[in-house]
Phi, psi and omega in degrees: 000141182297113180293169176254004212281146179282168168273313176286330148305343156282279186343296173320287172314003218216291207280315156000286145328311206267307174291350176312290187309323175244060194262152198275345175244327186236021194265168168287196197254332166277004188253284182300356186268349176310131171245204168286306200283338219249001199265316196286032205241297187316313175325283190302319176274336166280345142312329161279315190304334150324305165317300191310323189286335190264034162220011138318297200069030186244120185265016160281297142006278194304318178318295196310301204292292173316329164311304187295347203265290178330331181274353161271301194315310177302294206300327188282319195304331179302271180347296157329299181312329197264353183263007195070004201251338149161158202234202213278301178319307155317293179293346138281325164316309199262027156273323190291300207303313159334299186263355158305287168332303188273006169218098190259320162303331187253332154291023186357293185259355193107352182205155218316325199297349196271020184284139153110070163244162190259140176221192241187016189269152186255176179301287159356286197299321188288299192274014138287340160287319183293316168319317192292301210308321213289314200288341196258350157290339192265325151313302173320278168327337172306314191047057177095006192240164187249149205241165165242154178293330191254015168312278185268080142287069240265127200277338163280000173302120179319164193276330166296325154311253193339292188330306200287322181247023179264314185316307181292327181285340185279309217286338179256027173232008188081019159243086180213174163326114177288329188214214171287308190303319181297281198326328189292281167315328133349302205307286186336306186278355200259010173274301171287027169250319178258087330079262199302300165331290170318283214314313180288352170078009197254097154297013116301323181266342085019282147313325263214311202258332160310321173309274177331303160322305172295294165321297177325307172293330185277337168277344171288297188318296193316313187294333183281347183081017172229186235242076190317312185272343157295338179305302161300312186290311170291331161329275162296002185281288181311315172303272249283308160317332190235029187229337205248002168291306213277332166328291187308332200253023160284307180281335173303324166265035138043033175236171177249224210246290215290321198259354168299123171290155186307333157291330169299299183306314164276002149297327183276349172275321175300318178325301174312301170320299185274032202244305187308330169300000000 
């Protein structure tokens, strides 16, 4: 049967809940001793299940996951509440107010009521405006001291992420790559720069120019119109699959990994390989 329950009645009930659990006499005893800091390990992790569940396709999953993520909102927003510093209304106000602002094409005057003007703009087009709008808030907000486009880059962001998006923030102020070909050629030189590095024997300059690569690549996937770290993700699958064919087809010959030649193992990897096909 079709619930009648509302979206603001879950929500309600969800932040309920929420005050139950961190209640000081009947609340639990691990939901009350969590603090903002001590929450974000959880956070990180419920955010990749998310992923996992939406590259999954299972939208039952998906339901679930999203749920655990919403309930870190719920939780921080509280905690917050209870430090004085601002509760679950707040932290939706200042996102409505926020994306009101940065879509201005759907949004005109700034407010809900002016939506459903027609507008001509391309995706393209939205996120290079929303970058200026962004850059001109970090202005604003500076108050006279001088900001970077790349200030709240957040720096706990995995590094292929942040990389995409240190990139992205220069790139929207005009400083990037004119076409593919320069980048491809970057790639070329920071490959004979660790070269040279290996050749010196230096592990530092070594990390450094292995550094420049990975940064390098990541600006190719951007440029390519792709996900470096989704990239990276499809990688490791195809690997993790075709590592676990040459298992199998190890234990079939009642052999290990470790006593096979280097010929064996890669006739069983193109096999694996040509399986995908």
């Amino acid at each position: 049967m079709q619930s009648s329950q509302t979206q603001a009645d879950a929500i309600s009930a969800l932040v309920t809940l929420m005050e139950n659990l961190r209640d000081p006499e009947h609340g639990c005893a691990w939901d009350r001793k969590q603090t903002l800091t001590s929450l974000t390990r959880h956070t990180l992790e419920e955010v990749y299940e998310v992923i996992d569940a939406i590259e999954q396709g299972n939208p039952e999953k998906i339901c679930d996951e999203l749920g655990d993520l919403l309930f870190q909102v719920v939780f921080y927003a509280r905690i917050a509440q209870e430090q004085g510093l601002f509760d679950l209304k707040d932290v939706a106000d200042a996102i409505t107010k926020k994306l009101l602002v940065r879509h201005p094409h759907i949004f005109p005057d700034g407010t809900l009521d002016s939506f459903g003007q027609p507008t001509l703009l391309t995706a393209q087009e939205v996120e290079r405006n929303w970058e200026k709008i962004k850059n001109a808030e970090r202005i604003r907000e500076g108050q006279g001291r001088q900001v970077s486009v790349l200030d709240d880059v957040a720096s706990a962001m995995p590094a292929l992420d942040r990389a995409a998006k240190l990139q992205k923030r220069a790139a929207s102020v005009g400083f990037d790559w004119a076409d593919l070909s320069g980048v491809i050629a970057k790639l070329d030189e920071e490959v004979m720069e660790l070269k040279q590095a290996v050749a010196a024997g230096s592990t530092l300059d070594q990390q450094h120019e292995l550094g420049d690569i990975l940064f390098t690549c990541v600006n190719l996937a951007r440029h390519l119109g792709l996900d470096a770290d989704a990239s990276l993700r499809d990688a490791n699958k195809r690997f993790e699959s075709r590592f676990k064919f040459i298992e199998q087809a190890a234990a079939k010959k009642d052999t290990t990994l470790t006593d096979c030649n280097s010929d064996v193992l890669e006739q069983w990897w193109q096999e694996a390989k040509h399986l995908e096909n």
